[in-house]
C-alpha positions in Angstrom: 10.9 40.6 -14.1 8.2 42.1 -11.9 5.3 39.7 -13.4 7.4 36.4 -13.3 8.6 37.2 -9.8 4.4 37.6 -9.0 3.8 34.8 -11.0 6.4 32.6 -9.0 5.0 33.9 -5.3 0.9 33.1 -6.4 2.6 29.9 -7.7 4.1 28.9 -4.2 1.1 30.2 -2.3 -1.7 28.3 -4.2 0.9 25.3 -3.4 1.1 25.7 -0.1 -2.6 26.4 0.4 -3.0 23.1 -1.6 -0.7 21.0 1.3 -2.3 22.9 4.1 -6.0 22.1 2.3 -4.9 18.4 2.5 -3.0 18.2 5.5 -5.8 19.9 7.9 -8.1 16.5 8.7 -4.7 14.9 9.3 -3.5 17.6 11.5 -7.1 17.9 13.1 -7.1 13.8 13.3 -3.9 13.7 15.6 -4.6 16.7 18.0 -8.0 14.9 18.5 -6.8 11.6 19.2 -4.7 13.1 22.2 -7.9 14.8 23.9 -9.5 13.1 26.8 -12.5 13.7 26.4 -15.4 10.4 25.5 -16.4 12.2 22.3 -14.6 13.8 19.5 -14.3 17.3 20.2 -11.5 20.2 18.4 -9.2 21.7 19.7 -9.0 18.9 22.3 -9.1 20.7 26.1 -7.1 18.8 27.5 -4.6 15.9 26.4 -4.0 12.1 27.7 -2.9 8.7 26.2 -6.4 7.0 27.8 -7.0 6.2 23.9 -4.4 4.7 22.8 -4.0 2.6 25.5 -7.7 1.8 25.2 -7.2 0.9 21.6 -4.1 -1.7 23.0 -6.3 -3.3 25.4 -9.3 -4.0 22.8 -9.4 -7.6 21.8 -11.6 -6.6 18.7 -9.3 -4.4 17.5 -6.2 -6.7 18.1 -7.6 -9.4 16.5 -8.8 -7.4 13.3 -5.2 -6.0 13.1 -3.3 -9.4 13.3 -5.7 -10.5 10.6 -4.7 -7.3 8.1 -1.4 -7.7 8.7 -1.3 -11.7 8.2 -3.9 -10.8 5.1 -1.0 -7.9 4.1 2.3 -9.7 4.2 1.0 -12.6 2.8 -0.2 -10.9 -0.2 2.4 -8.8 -0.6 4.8 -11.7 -1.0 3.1 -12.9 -3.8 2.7 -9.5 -5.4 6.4 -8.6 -5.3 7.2 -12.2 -6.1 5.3 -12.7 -9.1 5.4 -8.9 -10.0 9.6 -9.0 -9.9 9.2 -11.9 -12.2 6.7 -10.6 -14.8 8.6 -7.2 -14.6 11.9 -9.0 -15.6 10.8 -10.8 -18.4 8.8 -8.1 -20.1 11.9 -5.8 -19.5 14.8 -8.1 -20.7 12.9 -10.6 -23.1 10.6 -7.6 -24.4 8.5 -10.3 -25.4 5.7 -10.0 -28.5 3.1 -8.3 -26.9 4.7 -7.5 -23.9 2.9 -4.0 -23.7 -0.2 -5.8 -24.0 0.7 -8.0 -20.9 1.6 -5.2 -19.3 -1.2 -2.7 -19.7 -3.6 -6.2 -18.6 -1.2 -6.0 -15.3 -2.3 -2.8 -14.9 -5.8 -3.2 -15.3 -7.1 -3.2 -11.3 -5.9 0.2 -11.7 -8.2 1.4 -14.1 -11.2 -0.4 -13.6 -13.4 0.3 -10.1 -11.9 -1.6 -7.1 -15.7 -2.5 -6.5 -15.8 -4.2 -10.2 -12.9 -6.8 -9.3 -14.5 -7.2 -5.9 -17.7 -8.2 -7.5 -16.1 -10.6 -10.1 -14.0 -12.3 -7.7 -16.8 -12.9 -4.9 -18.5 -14.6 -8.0 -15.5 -16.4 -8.6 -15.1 -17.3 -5.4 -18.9 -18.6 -4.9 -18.2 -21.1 -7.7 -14.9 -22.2 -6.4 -16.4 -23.0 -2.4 -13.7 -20.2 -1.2 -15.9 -17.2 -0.3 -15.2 -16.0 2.9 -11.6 -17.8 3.3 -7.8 -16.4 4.0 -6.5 -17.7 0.8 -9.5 -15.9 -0.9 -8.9 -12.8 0.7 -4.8 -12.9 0.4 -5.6 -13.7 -3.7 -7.9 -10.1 -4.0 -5.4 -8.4 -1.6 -2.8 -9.8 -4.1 -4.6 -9.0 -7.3 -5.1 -5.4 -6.7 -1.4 -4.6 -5.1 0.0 -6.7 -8.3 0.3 -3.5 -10.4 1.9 -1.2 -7.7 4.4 -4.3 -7.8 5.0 -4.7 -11.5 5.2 -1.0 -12.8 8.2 -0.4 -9.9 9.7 -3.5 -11.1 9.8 -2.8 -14.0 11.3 0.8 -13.4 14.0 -1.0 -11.3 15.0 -3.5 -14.0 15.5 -0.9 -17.1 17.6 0.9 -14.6 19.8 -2.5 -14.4 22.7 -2.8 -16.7 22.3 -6.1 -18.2 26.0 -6.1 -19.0 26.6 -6.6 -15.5 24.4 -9.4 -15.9 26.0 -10.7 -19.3 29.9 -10.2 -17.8 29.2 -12.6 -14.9 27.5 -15.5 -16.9 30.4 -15.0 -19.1 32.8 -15.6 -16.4 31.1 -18.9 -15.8 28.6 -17.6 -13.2 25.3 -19.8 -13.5 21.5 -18.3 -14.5 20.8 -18.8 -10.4 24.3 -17.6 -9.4 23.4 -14.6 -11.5 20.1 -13.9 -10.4 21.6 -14.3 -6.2 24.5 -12.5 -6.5 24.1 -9.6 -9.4 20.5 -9.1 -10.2 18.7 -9.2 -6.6 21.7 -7.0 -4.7 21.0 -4.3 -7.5 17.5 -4.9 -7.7 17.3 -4.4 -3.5 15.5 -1.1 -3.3 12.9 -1.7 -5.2 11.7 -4.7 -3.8 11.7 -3.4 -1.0 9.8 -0.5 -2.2 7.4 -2.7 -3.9 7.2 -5.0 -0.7 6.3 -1.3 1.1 3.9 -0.7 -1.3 2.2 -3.7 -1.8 1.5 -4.4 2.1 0.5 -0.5 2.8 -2.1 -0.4 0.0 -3.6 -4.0 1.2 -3.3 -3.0 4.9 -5.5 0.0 3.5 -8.2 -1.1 1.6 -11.8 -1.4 2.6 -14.0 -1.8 -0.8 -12.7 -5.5 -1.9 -12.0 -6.3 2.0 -15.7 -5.9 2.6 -17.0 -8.1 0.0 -14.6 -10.8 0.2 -13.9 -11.3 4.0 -15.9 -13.8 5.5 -17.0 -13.2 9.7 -13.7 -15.2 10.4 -11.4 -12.6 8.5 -12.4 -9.2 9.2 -9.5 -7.0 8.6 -8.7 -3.6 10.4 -10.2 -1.0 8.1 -13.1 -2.9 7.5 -13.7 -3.3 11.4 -13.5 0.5 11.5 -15.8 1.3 8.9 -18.0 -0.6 10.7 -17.6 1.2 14.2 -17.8 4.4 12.0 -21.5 3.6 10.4 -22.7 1.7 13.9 -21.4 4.3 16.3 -20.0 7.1 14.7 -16.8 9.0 15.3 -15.5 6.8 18.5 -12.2 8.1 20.8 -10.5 4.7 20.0 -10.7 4.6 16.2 -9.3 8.2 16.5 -6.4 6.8 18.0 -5.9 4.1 16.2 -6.6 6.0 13.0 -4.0 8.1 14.0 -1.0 5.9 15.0 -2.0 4.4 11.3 -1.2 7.7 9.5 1.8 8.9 11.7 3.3 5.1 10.3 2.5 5.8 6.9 4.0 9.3 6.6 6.8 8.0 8.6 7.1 4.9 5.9 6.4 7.3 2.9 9.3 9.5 4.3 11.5 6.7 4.8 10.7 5.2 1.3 11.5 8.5 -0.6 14.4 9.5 1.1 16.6 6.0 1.3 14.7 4.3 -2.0 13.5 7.2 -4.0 9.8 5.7 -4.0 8.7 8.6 -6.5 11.3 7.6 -8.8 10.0 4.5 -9.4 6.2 5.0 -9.8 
């Protein structure tokens, strides 16, 4: 009993030690964000919004962020519209093949998220639509398409398709169905899907870089940029901050009313 119970306490602390090892930068990202001071400096000496309203008042940053968000819900519409869809038939068809389909959904998982950007900017150059919104909304949707698909189809095997069967039977028709059985149960993981989708295009720099034009410059991109031009500036602290207190907030919000690790 002795060697499990110091088995089970290394366990926990090696756990916690883990968290804390991850958790620091974000802790040490925060505090600094708050100091008010013109350079990064930890622990800050003394604390102020200047920042953050700094970061309001920047037309730069403003305009990047309305373009990653525009770029973000966009593609996550066609994501979780497309992914829903492919998720349903492969779950309640089970087509020939459908794990093949499946597994070539989940490809921009596996491969490099610089490989897709490549292939697509050459894509792109051929078509006449490098540098363009519909161009960048496509590779935003492309690599947030798995994310989409492999909750969907968690969702849908969760689904009874009696329910399904008992209203059609009652004389219910295919888009009756769909509006008033199959999308009220299927609810939470749209939305989780939707949360998904939007927060990992929101975030990503790699395909962002390649295929946004001068025009379409999204919000992580524009602070890479400030990063390698000017180093660690009091503004992107801010900003980088507000971003992760959102996401933590989201991710909190996600597990505890949609079960988001459920579903993944």
């Amino acid at each position: 009993m002795k060697t499990y119970g110091f088995a089970v306490s290394a366990r926990f602390v090696w756990t916690v030690l883990a968290f804390v090892f991850l958790l620091a930068p974000i802790a040490v990202l925060i505090f600094a964000s708050f100091d008010d001071a013109s350079f990064f400096r930890f622990p800050p000496n003394s604390y102020s919004l200047r920042w953050y309203e700094a970061a309001i008042e920047s037309r730069e940053y403003r305009s990047a962020l309305s373009v990653s968000l525009l770029v973000a819900v966009l593609a996550g519409f066609i994501a979780v519209l497309f992914g829903a869809m492919a998720a349903f038939a492969l779950v309640r068809y089970k087509p020939a093949g459908g794990r093949i389909v499946e597994a070539i959904l989940m490809t921009p998982l596996v491969l490099p998220l610089i490989v897709w950007a490549i292939a697509l900017l050459q894509i792109y150059s051929k078509l006449g639509m490098s540098g363009t919104l519909p161009a960048l909304v496509l590779a935003h949707a492309v690599i947030t398409m798995p994310f989409s698909v492999r909750i969907m189809v968690s969702t849908f095997a969760d689904l009874d398709p009696l329910l399904e069967q008992a209203a059609a039977t009652l004389g219910a028709s295919p888009g009756r169905v769909v509006r008033r059985i199959t999308l009220p149960l299927a609810m939470p993981g749209l939305v989780s899907s939707a949360a998904f989708s939007v927060l990992i295009s929101f975030n990503d720099v790699i395909v962002s870089s390649l295929i946004a034009g001068a025009r379409w410059i999204t919000f992580p991109v524009r602070l890479y940029a400030q990063l390698r031009s000017q180093g660690i500036d009091p503004i992107t602290l801010a900003i980088g901050s507000a971003i992760v207190a959102f996401i933590l907030v989201a991710a909190l919000i996600g597990e505890f009313m949609f079960k988001w690790s459920r579903r993944l």
